[in-house]
N, C-alpha and C positions, 0 to 999 in steps of 0.2 A: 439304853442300848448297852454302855459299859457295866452296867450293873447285871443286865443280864448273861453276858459273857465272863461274870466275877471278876471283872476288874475293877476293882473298887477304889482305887485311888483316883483312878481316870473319871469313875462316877462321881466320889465326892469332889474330884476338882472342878468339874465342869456344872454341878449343882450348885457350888459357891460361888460359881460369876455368874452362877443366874441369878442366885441371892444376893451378889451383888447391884447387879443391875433392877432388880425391882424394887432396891431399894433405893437406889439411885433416881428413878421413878415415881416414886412413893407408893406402888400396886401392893397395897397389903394383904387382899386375896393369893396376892403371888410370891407375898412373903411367905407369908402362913403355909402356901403350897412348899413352899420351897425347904422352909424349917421342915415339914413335915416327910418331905422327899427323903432329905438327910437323916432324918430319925430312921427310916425305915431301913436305910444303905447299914448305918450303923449298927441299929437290930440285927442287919443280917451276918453283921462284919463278926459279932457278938460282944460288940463296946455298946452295953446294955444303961451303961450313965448319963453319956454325951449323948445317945438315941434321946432316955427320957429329956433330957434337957431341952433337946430340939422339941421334940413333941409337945413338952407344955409349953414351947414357945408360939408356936403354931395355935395352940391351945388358947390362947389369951387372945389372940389376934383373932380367933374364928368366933371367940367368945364377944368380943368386944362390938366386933361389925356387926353380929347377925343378932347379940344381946339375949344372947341365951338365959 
């Protein structure tokens, strides 16, 4: 929702306590979602490092569960 109205602080703050929370959890589907959400906010933000970072983080997690 904040992302789509370009507020992106408000996006990545409220994706971080989701990241928080599924880790707190242990839902690694929902980490991997979660890492990946944030990459895309970033991507959009144009902070193209900390995007990749999230994404191969998501990346590893998507890789590990489904064993690609």
């Amino acid at each position: 929702m904040y992302q789509a109205k370009s507020k992106i602080d408000s996006a990545i703050y409220y994706h971080q306590k989701s990241l928080n929370l599924k880790i707190e959890i242990k839902d690694s589907i929902g980490i991997a979602d979660s890492y990946n959400n944030l990459g895309i906010i970033l991507d959009e933000e144009g902070n193209y490092l900390d995007a990749l970072k999230n994404y191969f983080k998501a990346l590893k997690i998507y890789e590990k569960k489904y064993k690609f």
